[in-house]
C-alpha positions, 0 to 999 in steps of 0.5 A: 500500500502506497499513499500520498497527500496534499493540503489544498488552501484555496478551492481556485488552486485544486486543479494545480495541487491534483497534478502532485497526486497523479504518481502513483495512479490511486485506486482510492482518493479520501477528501475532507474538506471544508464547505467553502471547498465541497460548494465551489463549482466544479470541485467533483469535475476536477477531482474525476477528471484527474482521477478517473479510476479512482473511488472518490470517498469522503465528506464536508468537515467542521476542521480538518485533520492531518499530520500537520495539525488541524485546519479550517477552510482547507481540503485534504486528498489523500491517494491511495494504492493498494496492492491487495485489498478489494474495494467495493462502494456503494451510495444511497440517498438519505429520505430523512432521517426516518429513512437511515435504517433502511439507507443503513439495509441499501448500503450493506447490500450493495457492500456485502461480499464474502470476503468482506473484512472492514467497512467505512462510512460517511453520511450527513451530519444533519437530519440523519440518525446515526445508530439507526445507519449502524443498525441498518447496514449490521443486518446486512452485513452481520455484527462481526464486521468493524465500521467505522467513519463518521457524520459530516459537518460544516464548520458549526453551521449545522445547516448543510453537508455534503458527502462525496461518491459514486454519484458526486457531491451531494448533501443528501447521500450516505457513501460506504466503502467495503474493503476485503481481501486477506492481505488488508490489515484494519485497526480501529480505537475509540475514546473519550475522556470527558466526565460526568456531573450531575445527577442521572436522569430517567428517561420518562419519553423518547422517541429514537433519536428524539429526547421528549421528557427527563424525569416526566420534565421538557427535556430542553426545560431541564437542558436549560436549567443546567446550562444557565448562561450556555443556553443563550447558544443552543443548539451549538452549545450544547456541544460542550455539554453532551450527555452521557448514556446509563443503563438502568443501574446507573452504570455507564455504557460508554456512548456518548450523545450531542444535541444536534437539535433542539424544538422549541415547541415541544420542548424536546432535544434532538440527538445524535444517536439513538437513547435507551428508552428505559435508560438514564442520561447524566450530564458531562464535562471535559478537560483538554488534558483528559481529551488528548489523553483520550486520543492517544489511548484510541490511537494506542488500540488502534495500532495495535491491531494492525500486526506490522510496522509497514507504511499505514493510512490512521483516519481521525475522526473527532466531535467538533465538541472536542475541538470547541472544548480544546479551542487552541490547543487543538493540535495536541490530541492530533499530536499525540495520535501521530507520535503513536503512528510514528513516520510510517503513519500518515494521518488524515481526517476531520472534526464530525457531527458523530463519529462511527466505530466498534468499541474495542475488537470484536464489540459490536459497531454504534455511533458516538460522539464526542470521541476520537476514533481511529482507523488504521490501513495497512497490509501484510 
């Protein structure tokens, strides 16, 4: 396996930096970039023209991830030629977000085969519920297979995102990539490092994603309540404050959930992922330490999987809430991933609205947030 990268700035500039790509030809292109970038006419015309061969796969950011630190307004291209892996893409438009599940059946059916090793998704990061995407592609293609990936984003704006495919750049298409073949080697880690406070809270109504009632209350009253001045910028304050999933003793499950959402009407929040109807949520908090902490224990899982110090690909994908909570110190948990992988690493990612991976392996694929989770490729 062979891999190449560039830095484009300026979305004007993306022809001239797609010469430096072209050797050698790649059978995969991953792209994450800005809005600026995803909405410049032309930008999937240039990357197919160049590129012809290539599966193109990625998404809109909310910052993006390399080697280099974490940037905002720029696109990542990373080439890759494999010598051994079989890929296979599929694409599908999201009809809302009652329609993920069944989006989650039409991607695993066109990814299946049987020697299916690893899955990588990437879908929008609004009006789409993510375990329900997770839920739908594992009754296809079974709980023994890792996914991993993430939810688009755009810059903070929660508006609109793009993902790119088969069909193109589109703000309404999930894309997935299944990898087989004996000779790939895939790593996956996943982590936190945020803290719960507060008190649990039972969950007295919901409905999927959609949280109606805390302790028979609005939910959005309690939110409220806890937040004080913080909630003057809901939705995206809430990013700093999600909450942490409880089953019904009180113990932690280790998911995540962010409001992506809030209905003023009826006094409900919109989540990420879906809640246990029968569980308890509790508030969290974090510090930058214990986050960049928490990236360097997924990138510690996710390399050890791999079983060879060949040349590697790591693909970061990490809440936007991280980044809001680390603010200038950013680059530090992206640091720490890439002294881990050291030289023969390349990284490559971005800053979601959700973030896809099993828990440890062999545990069964969900959707988190405000976490880092870490894909590795490599091959024997």
């Amino acid at each position: 396996m062979r891999v190449k990268q560039i830095i484009n700035r300026k979305p004007t500039d993306l022809a001239v930096a797609l010469d430096t790509l072209k050797d050698p030809a790649a059978d995969l292109l991953l792209i994450f970039g800005s809005i600026e970038h995803f909405s410049f006419p032309g930008f999937h015309e240039s990357i197919h023209r160049a590129f012809p061969e290539a599966l193109l796969l990625g998404c809109s950011t909310a910052g993006e991830i390399t080697s280099a630190g974490v940037d905002d307004g720029s696109c990542t291209i990373t080439a890759i030629k494999f010598d051994q892996t079989r890929l296979n893409q599929g694409s599908t438009r999201l009809a809302g977000m009652e329609d993920s599940f069944a989006a989650g059946e039409r991607l695993g059916k066109q990814i299946v085969a049987a020697d299916l090793k690893a899955v990588l998704v990437f879908g929008p990061g609004v009006q789409i519920n993510g375990s329900a995407l997770v839920n739908g592609i594992t009754s296809i293609i079974g709980n023994a297979i890792p996914i991993t990936g993430g939810l688009a984003g755009d810059g903070g704006a929660f508006k609109e995102t793009f993902t790119i495919g088969p069909d193109g750049v589109a703000n309404d298409h999930i894309v997935a990539l299944g990898l087989g073949g004996d000779g790939l080697r895939f790593g996956h880690g996943s982590f936190g490092g945020w803290e719960p406070f507060g008190p649990a809270r039972k969950v007295t109504r919901c409905d999927g994603n959609i949280l109606h009632e805390l302790d028979g209350e609005p939910a959005l009253e309690i939110y409220r309540r806890y937040l004080g001045e913080h909630a003057k910028g809901l939705p995206a304050s809430g990013l700093l404050f999600p909450f942490a999933m409880l089953g019904e003793d009180h113990s932690a499950v280790g998911l995540i959930r962010t409001i992506l959402g809030i209905d003023e009407a009826s006094g409900s929040l919109i989540l990420a992922g879906e809640i246990d109807p029968d569980g308890y949520l509790r508030l969290m908090h974090a510090s930058t330490d214990k986050l960049v902490s928490g990236a360097e224990s997924a990138a510690e899982a996710a390399a050890a999987m791999l079983q060879n110090s060949g040349e590697s690909l790591a693909i970061l994908v990490s809440c936007v809430g991280r980044k809001l909570v680390m603010g200038n110190r950013v680059d530090e948990e992206v640091e720490a991933v890439g002294e881990v992988f050291g030289q023969a690493g390349t990284l490559t990612g971005f800053y979601s609205y959700g973030e896809i991976s099993p828990f440890a392996p062999g545990a069964s694929c969900k959707l988190h947030n405000q976490t880092m989770t870490i894909t590795c490729l490599s091959e024997a």
